[in-house]
Backbone atoms as SQL, in Angstrom:
CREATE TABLE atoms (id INTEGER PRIMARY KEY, chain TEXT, resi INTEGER, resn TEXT, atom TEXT, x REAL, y REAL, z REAL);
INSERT INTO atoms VALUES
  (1, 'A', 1, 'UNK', 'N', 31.844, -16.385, 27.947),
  (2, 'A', 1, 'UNK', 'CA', 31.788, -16.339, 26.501),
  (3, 'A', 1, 'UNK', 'C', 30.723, -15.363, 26.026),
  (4, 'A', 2, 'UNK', 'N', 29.447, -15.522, 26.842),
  (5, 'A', 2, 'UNK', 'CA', 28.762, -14.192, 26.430),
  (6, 'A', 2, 'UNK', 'C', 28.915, -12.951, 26.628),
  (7, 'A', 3, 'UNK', 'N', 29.337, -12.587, 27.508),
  (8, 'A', 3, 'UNK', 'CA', 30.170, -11.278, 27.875),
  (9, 'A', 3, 'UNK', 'C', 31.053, -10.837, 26.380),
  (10, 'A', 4, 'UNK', 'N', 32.338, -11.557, 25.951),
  (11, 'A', 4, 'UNK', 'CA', 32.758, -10.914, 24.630),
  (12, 'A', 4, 'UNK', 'C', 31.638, -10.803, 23.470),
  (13, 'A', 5, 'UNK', 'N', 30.601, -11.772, 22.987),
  (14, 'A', 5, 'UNK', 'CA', 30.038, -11.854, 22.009),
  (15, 'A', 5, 'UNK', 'C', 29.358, -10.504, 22.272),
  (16, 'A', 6, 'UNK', 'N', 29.085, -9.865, 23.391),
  (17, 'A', 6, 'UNK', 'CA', 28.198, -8.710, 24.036),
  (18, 'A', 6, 'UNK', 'C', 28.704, -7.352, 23.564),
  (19, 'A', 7, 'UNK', 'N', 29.742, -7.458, 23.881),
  (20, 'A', 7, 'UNK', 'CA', 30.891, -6.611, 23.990),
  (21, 'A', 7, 'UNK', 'C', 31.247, -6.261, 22.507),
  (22, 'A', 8, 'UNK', 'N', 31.704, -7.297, 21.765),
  (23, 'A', 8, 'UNK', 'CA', 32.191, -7.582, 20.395),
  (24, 'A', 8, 'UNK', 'C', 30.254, -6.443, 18.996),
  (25, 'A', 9, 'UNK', 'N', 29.428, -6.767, 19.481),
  (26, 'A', 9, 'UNK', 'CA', 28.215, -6.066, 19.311),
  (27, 'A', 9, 'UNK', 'C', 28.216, -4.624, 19.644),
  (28, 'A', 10, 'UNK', 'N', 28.499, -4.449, 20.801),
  (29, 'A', 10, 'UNK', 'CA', 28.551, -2.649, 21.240),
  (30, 'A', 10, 'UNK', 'C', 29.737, -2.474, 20.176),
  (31, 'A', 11, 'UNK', 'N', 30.838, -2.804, 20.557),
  (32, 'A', 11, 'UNK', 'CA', 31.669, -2.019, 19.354),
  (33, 'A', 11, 'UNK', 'C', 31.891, -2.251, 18.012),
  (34, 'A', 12, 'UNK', 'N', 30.970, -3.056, 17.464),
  (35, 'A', 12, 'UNK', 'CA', 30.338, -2.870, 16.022),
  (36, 'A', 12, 'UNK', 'C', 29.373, -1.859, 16.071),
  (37, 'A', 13, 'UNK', 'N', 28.575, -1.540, 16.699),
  (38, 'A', 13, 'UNK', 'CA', 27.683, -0.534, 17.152),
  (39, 'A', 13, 'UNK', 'C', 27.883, 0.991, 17.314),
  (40, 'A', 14, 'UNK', 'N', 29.527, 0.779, 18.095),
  (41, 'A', 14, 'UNK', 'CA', 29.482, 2.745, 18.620),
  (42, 'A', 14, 'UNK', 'C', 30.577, 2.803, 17.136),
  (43, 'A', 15, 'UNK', 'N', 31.370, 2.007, 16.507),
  (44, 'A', 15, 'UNK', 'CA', 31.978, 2.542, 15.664),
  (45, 'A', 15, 'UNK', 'C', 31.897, 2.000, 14.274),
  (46, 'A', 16, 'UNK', 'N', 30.746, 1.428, 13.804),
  (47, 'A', 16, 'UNK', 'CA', 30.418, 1.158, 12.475),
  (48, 'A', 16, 'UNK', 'C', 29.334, 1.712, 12.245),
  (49, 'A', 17, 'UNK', 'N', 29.075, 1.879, 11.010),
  (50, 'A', 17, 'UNK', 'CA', 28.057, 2.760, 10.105),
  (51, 'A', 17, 'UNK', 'C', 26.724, 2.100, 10.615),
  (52, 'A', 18, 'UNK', 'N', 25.634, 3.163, 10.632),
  (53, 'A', 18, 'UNK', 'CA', 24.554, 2.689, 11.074),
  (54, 'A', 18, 'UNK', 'C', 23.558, 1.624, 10.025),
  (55, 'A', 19, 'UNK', 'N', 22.612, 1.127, 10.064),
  (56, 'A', 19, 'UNK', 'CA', 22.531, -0.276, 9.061),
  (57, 'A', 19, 'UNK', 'C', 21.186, 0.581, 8.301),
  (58, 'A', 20, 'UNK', 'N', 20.794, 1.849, 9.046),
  (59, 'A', 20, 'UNK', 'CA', 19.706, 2.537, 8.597),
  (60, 'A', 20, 'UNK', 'C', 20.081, 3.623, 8.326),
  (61, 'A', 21, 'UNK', 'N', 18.996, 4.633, 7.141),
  (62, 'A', 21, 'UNK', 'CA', 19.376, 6.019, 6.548),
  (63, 'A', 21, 'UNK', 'C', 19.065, 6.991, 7.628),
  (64, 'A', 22, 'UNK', 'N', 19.572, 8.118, 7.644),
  (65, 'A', 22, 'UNK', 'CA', 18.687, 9.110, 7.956),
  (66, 'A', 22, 'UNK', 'C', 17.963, 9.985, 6.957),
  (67, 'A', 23, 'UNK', 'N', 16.966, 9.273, 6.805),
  (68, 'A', 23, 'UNK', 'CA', 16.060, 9.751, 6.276),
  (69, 'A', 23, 'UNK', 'C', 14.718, 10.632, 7.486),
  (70, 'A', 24, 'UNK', 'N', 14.369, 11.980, 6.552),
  (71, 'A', 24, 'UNK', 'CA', 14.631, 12.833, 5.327),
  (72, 'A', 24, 'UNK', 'C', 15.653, 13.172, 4.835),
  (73, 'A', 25, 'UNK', 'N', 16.590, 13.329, 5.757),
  (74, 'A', 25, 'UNK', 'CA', 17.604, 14.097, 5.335),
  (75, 'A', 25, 'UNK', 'C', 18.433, 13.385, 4.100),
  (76, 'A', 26, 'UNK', 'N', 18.510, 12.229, 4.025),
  (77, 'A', 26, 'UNK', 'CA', 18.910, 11.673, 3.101),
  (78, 'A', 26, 'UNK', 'C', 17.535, 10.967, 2.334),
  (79, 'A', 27, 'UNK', 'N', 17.734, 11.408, 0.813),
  (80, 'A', 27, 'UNK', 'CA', 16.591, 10.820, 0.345),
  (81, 'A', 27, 'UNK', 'C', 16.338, 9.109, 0.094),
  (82, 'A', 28, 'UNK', 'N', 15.146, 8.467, 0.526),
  (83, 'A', 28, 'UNK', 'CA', 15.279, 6.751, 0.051),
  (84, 'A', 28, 'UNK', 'C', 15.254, 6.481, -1.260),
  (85, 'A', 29, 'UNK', 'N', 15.955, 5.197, -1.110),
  (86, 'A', 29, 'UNK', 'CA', 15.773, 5.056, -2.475),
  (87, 'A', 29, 'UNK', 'C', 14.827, 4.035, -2.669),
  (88, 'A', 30, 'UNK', 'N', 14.119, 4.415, -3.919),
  (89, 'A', 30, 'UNK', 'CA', 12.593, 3.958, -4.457),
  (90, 'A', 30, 'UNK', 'C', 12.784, 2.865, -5.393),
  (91, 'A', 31, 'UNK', 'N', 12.400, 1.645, -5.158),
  (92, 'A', 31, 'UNK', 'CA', 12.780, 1.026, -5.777),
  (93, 'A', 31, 'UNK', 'C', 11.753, 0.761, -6.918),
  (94, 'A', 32, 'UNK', 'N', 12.109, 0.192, -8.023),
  (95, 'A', 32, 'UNK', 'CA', 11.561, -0.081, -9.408),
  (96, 'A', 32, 'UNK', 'C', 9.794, -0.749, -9.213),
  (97, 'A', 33, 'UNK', 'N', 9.595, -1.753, -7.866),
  (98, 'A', 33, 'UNK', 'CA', 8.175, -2.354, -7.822),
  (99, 'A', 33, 'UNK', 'C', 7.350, -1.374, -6.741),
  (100, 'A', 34, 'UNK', 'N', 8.159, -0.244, -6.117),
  (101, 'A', 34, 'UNK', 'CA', 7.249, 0.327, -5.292),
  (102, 'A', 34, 'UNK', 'C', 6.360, 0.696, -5.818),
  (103, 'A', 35, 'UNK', 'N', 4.781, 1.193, -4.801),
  (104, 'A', 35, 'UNK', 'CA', 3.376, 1.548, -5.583),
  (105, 'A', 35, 'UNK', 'C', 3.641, 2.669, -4.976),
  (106, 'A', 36, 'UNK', 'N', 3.697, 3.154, -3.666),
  (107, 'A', 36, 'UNK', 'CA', 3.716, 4.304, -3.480),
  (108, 'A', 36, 'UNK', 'C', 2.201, 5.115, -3.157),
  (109, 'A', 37, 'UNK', 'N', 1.481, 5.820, -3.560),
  (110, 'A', 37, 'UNK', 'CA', 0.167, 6.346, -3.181),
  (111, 'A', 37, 'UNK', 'C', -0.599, 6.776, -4.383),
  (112, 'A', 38, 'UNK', 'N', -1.593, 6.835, -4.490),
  (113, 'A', 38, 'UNK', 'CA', -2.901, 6.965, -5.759),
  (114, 'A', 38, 'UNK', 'C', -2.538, 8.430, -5.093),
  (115, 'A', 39, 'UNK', 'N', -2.715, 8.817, -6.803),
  (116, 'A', 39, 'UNK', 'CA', -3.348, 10.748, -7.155),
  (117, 'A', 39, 'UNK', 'C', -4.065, 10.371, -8.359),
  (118, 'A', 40, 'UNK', 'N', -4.656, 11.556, -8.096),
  (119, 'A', 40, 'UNK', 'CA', -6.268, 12.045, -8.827),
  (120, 'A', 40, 'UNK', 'C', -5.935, 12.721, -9.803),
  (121, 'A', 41, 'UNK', 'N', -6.235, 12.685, -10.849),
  (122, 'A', 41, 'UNK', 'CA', -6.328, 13.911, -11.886),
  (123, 'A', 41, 'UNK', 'C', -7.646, 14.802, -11.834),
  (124, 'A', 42, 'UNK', 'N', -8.006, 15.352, -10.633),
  (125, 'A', 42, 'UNK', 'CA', -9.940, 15.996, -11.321),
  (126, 'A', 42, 'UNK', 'C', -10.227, 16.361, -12.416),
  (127, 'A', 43, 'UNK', 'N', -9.101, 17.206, -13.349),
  (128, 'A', 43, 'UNK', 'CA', -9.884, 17.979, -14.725),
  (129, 'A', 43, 'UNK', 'C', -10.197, 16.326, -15.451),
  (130, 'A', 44, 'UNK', 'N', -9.690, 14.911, -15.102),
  (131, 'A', 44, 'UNK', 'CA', -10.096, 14.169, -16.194),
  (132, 'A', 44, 'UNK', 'C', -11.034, 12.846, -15.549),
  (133, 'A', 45, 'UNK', 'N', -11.322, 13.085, -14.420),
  (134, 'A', 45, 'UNK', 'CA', -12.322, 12.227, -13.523),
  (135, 'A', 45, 'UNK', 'C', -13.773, 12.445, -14.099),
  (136, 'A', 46, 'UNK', 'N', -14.659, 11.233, -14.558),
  (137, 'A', 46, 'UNK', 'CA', -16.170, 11.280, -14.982),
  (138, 'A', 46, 'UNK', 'C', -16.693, 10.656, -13.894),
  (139, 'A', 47, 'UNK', 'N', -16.380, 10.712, -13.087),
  (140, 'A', 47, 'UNK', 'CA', -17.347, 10.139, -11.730),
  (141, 'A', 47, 'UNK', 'C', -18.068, 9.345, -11.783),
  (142, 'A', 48, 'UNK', 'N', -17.048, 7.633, -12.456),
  (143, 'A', 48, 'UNK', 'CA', -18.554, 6.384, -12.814),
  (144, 'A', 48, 'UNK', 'C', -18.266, 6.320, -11.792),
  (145, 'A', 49, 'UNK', 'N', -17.575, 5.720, -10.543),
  (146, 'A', 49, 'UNK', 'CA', -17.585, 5.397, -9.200),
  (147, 'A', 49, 'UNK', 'C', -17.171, 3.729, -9.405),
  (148, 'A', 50, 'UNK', 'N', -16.128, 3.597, -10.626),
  (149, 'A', 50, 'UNK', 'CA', -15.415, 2.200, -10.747),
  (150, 'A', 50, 'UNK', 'C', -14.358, 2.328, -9.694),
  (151, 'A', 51, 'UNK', 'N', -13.672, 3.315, -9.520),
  (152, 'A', 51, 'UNK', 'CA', -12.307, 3.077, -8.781),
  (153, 'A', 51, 'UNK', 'C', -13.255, 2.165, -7.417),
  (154, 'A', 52, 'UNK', 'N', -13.937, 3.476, -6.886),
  (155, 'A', 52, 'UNK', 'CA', -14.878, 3.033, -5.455),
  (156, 'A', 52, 'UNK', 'C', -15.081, 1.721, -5.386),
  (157, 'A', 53, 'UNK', 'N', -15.737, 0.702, -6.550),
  (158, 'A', 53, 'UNK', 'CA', -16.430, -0.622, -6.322),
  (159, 'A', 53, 'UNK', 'C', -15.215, -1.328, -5.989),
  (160, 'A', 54, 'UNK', 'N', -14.233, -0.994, -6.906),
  (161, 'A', 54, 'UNK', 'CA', -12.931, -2.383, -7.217),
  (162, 'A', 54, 'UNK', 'C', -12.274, -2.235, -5.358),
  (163, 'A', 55, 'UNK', 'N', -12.615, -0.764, -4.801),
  (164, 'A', 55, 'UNK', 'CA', -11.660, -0.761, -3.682),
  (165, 'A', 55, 'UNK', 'C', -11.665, -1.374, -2.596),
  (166, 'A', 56, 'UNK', 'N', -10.605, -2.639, -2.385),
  (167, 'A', 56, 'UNK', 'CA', -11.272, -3.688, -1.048),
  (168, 'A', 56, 'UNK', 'C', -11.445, -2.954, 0.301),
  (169, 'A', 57, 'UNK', 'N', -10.219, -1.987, 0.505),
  (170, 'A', 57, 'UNK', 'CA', -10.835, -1.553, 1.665),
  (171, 'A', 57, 'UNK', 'C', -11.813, -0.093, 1.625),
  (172, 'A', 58, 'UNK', 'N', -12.246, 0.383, 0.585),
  (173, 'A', 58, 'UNK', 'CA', -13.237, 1.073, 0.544),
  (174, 'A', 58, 'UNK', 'C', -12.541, 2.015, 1.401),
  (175, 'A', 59, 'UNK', 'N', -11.505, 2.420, 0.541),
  (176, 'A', 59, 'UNK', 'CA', -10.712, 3.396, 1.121),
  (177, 'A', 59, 'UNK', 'C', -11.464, 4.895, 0.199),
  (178, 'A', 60, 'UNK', 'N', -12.003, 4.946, -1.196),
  (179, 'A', 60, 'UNK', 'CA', -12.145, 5.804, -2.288),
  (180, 'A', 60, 'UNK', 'C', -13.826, 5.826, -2.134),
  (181, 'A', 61, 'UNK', 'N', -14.680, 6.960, -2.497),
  (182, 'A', 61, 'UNK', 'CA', -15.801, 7.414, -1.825),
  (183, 'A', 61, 'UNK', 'C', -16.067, 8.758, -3.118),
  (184, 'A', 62, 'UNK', 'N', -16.685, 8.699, -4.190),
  (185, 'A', 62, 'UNK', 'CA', -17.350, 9.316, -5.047),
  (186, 'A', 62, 'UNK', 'C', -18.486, 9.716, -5.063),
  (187, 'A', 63, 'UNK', 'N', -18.806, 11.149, -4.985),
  (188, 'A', 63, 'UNK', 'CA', -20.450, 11.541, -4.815),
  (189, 'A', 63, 'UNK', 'C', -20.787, 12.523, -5.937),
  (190, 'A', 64, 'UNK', 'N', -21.319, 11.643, -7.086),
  (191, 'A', 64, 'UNK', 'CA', -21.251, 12.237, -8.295),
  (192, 'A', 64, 'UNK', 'C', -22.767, 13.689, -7.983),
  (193, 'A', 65, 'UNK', 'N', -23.031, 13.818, -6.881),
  (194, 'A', 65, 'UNK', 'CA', -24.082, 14.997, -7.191),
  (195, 'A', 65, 'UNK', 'C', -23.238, 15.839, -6.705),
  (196, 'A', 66, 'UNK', 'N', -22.182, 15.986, -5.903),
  (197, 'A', 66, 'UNK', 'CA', -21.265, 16.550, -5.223),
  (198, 'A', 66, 'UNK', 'C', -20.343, 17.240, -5.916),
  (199, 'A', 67, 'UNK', 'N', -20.113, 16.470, -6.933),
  (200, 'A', 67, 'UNK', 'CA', -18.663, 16.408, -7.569),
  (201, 'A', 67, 'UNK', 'C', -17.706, 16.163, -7.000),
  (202, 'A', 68, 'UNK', 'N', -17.495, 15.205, -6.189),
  (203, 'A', 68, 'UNK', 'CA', -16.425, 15.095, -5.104),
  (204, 'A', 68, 'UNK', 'C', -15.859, 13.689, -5.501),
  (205, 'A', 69, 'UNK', 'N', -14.359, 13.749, -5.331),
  (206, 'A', 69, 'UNK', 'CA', -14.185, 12.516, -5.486),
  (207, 'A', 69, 'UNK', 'C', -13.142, 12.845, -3.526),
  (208, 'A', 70, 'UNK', 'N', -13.228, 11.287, -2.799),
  (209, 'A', 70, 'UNK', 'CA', -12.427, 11.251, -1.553),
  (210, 'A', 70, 'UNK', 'C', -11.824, 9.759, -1.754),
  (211, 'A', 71, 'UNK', 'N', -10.598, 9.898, -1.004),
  (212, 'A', 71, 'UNK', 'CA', -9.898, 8.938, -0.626),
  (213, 'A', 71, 'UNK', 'C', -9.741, 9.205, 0.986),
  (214, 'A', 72, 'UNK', 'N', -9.721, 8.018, 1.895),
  (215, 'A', 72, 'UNK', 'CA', -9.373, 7.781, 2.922),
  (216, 'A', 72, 'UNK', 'C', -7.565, 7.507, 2.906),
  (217, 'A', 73, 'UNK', 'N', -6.659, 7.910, 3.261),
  (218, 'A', 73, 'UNK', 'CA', -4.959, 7.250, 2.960),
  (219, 'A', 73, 'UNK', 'C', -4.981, 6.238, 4.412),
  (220, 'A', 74, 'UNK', 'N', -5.591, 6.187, 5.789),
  (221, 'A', 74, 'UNK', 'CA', -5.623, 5.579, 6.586),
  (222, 'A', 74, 'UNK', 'C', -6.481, 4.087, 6.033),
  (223, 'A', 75, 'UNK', 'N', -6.878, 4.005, 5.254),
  (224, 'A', 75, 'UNK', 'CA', -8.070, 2.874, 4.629),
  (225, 'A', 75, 'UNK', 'C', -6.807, 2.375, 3.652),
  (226, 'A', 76, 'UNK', 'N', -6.436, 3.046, 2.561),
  (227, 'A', 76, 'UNK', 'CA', -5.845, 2.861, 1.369),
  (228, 'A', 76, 'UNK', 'C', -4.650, 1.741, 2.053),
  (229, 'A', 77, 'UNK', 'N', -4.906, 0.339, 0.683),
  (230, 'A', 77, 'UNK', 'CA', -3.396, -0.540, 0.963),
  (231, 'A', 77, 'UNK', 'C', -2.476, -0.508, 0.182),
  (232, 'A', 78, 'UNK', 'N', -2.543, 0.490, -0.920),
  (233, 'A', 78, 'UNK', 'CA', -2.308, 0.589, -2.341),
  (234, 'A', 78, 'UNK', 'C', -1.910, -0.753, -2.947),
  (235, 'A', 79, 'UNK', 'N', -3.406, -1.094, -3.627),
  (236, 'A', 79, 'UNK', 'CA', -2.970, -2.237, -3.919),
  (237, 'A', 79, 'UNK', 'C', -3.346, -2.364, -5.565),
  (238, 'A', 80, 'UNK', 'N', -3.539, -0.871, -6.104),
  (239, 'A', 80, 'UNK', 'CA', -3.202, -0.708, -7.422),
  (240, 'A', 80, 'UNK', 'C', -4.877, -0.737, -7.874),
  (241, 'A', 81, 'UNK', 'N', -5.969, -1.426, -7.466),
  (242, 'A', 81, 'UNK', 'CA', -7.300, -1.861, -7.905),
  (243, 'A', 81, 'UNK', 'C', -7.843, -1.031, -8.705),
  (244, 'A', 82, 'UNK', 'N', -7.782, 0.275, -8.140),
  (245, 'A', 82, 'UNK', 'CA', -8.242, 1.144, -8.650),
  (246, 'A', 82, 'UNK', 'C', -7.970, 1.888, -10.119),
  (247, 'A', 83, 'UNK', 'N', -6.491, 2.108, -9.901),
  (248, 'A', 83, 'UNK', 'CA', -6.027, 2.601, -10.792),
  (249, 'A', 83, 'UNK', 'C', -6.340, 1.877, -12.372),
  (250, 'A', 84, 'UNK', 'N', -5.981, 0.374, -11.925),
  (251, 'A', 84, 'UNK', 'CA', -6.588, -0.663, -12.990),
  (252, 'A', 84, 'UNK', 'C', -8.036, -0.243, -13.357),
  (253, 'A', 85, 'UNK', 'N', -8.925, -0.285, -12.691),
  (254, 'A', 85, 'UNK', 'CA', -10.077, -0.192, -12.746),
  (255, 'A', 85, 'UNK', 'C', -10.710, 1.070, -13.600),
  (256, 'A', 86, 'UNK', 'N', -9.954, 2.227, -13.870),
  (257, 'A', 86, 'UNK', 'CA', -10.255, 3.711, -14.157),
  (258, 'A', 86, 'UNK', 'C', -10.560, 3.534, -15.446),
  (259, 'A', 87, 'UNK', 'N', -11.635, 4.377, -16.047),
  (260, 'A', 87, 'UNK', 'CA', -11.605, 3.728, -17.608),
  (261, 'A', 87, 'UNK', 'C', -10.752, 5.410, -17.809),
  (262, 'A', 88, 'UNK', 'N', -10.956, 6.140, -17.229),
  (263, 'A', 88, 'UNK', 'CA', -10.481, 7.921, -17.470),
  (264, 'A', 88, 'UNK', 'C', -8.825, 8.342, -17.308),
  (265, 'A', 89, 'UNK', 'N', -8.516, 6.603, -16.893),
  (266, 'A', 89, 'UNK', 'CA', -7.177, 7.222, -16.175),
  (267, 'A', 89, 'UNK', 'C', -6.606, 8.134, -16.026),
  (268, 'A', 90, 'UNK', 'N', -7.470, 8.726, -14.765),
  (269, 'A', 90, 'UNK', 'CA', -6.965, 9.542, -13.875),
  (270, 'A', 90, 'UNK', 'C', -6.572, 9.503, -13.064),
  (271, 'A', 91, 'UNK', 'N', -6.915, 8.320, -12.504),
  (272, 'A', 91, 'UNK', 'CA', -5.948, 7.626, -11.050),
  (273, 'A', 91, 'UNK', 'C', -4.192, 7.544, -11.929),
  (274, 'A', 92, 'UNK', 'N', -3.377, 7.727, -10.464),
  (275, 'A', 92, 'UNK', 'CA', -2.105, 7.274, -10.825),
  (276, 'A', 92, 'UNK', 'C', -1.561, 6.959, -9.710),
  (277, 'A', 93, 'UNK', 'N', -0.423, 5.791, -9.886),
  (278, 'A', 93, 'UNK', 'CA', 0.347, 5.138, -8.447),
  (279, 'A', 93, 'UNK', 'C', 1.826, 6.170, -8.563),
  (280, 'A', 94, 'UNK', 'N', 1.695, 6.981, -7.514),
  (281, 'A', 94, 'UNK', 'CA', 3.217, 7.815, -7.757),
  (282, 'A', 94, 'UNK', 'C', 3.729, 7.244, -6.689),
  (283, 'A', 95, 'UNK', 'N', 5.200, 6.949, -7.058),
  (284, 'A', 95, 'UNK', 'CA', 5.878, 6.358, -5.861),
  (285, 'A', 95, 'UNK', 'C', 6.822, 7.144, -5.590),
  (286, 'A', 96, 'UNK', 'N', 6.565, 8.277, -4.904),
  (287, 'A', 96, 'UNK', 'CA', 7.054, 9.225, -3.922),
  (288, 'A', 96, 'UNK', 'C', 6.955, 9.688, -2.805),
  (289, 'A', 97, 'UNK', 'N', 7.460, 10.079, -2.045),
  (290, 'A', 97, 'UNK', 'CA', 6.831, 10.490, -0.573),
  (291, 'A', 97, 'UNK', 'C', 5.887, 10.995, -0.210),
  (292, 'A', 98, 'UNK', 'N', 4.843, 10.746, 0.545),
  (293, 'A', 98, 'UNK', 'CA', 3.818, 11.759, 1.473),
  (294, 'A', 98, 'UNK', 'C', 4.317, 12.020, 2.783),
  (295, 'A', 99, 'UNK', 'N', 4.306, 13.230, 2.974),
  (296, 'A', 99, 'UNK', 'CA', 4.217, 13.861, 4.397),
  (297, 'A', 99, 'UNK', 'C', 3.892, 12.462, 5.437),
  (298, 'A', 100, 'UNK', 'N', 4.517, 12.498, 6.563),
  (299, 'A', 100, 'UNK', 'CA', 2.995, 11.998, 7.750),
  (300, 'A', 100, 'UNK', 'C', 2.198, 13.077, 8.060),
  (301, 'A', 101, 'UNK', 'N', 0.608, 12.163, 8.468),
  (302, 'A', 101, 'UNK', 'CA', -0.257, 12.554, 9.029),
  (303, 'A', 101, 'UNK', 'C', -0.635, 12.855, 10.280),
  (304, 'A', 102, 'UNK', 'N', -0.954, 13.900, 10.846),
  (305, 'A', 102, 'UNK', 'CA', -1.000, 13.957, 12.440),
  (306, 'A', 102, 'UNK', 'C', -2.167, 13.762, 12.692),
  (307, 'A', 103, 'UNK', 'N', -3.388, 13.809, 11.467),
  (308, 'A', 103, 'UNK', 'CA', -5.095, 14.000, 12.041),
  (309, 'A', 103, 'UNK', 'C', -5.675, 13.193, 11.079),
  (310, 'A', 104, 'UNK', 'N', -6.265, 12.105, 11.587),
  (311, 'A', 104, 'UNK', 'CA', -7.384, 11.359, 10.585),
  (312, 'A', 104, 'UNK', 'C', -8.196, 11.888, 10.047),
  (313, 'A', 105, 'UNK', 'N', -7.939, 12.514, 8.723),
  (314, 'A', 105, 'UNK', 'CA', -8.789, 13.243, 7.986),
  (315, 'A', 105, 'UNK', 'C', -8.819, 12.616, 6.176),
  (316, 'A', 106, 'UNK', 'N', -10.402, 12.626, 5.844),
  (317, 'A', 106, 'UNK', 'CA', -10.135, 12.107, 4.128),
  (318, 'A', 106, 'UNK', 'C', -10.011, 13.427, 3.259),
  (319, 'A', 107, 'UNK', 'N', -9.261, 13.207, 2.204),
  (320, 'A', 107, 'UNK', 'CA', -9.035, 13.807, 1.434),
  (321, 'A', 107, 'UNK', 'C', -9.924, 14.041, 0.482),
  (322, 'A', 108, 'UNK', 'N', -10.478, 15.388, 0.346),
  (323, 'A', 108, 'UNK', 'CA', -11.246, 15.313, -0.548),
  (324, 'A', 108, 'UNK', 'C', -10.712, 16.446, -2.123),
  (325, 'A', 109, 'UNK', 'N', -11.147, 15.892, -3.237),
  (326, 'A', 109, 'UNK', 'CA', -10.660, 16.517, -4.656),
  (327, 'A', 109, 'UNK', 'C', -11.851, 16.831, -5.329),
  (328, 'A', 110, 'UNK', 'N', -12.301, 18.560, -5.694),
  (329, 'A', 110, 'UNK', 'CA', -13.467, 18.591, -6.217),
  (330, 'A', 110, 'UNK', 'C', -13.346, 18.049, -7.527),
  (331, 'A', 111, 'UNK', 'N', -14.303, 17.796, -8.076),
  (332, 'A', 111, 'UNK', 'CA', -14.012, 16.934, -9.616),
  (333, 'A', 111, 'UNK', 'C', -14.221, 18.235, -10.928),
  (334, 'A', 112, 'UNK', 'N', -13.623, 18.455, -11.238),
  (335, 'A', 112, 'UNK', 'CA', -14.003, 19.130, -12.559),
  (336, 'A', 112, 'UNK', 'C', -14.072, 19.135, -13.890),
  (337, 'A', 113, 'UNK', 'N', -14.290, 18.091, -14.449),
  (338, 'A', 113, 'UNK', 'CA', -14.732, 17.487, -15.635),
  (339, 'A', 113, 'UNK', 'C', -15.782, 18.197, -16.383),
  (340, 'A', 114, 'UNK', 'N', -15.849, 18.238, -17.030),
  (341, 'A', 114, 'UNK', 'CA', -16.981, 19.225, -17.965),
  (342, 'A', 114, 'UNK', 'C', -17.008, 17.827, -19.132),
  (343, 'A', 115, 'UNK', 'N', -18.507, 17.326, -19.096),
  (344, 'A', 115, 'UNK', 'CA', -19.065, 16.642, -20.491),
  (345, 'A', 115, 'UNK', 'C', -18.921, 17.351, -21.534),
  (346, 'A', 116, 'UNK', 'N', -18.251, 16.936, -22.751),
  (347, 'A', 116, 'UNK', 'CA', -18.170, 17.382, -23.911),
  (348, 'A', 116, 'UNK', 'C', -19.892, 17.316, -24.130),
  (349, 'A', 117, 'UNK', 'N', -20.353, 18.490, -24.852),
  (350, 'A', 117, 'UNK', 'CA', -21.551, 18.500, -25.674),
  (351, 'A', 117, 'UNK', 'C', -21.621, 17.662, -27.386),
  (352, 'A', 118, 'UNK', 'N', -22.308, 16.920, -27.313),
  (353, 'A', 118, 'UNK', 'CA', -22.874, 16.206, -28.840),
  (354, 'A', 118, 'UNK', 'C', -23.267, 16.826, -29.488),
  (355, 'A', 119, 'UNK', 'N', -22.691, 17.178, -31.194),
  (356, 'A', 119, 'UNK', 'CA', -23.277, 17.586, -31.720),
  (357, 'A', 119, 'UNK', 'C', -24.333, 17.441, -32.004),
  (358, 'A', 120, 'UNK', 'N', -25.133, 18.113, -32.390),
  (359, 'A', 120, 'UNK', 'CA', -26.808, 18.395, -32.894),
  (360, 'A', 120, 'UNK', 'C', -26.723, 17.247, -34.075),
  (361, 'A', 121, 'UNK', 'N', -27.748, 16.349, -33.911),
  (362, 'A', 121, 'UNK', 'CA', -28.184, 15.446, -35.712),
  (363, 'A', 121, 'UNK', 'C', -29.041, 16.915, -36.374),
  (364, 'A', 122, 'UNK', 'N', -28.388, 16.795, -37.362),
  (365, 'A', 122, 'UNK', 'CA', -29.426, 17.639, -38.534),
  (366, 'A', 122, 'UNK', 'C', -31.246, 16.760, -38.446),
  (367, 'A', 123, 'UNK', 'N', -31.765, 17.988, -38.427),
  (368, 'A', 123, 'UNK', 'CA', -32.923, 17.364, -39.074),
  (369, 'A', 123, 'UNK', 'C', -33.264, 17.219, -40.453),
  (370, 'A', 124, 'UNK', 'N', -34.011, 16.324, -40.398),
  (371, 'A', 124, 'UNK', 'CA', -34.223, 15.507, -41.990),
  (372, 'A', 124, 'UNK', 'C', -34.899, 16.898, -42.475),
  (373, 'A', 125, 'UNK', 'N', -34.675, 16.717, -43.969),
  (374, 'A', 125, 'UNK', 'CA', -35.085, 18.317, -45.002),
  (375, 'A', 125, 'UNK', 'C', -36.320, 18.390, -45.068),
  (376, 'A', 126, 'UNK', 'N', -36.490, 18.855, -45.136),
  (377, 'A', 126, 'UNK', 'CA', -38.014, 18.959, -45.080),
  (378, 'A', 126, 'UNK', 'C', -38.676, 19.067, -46.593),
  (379, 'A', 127, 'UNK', 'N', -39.232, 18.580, -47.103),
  (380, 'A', 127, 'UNK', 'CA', -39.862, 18.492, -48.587),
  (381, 'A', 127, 'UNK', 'C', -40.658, 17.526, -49.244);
């Protein structure tokens, strides 16, 4: 009896559709709750270093004398913390593909934010 049930498996196998994509070649489909991976905006990053605190695995690494903002993606669980956390929102969860990685390396994004200047208070008149 196990022999057919065996048998009956291979040829669901060599002549039915496979149960998986080939993907790349065929694109996945993304579904509506995926998170997908954090991107940076630098021109709108102020480097408080909130994303960094909220991040459990201390995947995100800000060195405001640097201007650097880094993410680790080997650390990262995307578990959204950050993005919540941004008062600049510049973080964003895109749920699209990344490459694989062949080399444990962090990513680093120079920050380029420029502080708006305050206007000048008038001084009081003089008289």
């Amino acid at each position: 009896m196990g022999f057919f049930t065996m048998a009956k498996t291979v040829l669901q196998n060599l002549f039915g559709r496979p149960p998986t994509r080939r993907y790349p070649a065929v694109p996945a489909r993304v579904g509506p709750i995926t998170r997908g991976h954090v991107t940076i905006d630098p021109a709108r990053c102020i480097s408080c270093g909130l994303c960094m605190r909220r991040c459990p695995s201390q995947a995100i690494r800000v060195e405001r004398a640097e201007k650097v903002w880094e993410i680790d993606r080997f650390r990262c669980i995307a578990c959204d913390a950050c993005v919540e956390a941004c008062p600049a929102k510049c973080l964003i969860m895109e749920s699209g593909y990344i490459a694989p990685v062949t080399e444990k390396e962090v990513e680093r994004h120079p920050i380029t934010y420029v502080k708006p200047e305050r206007p000048q208070k008038k001084e009081a008149a003089e008289g």
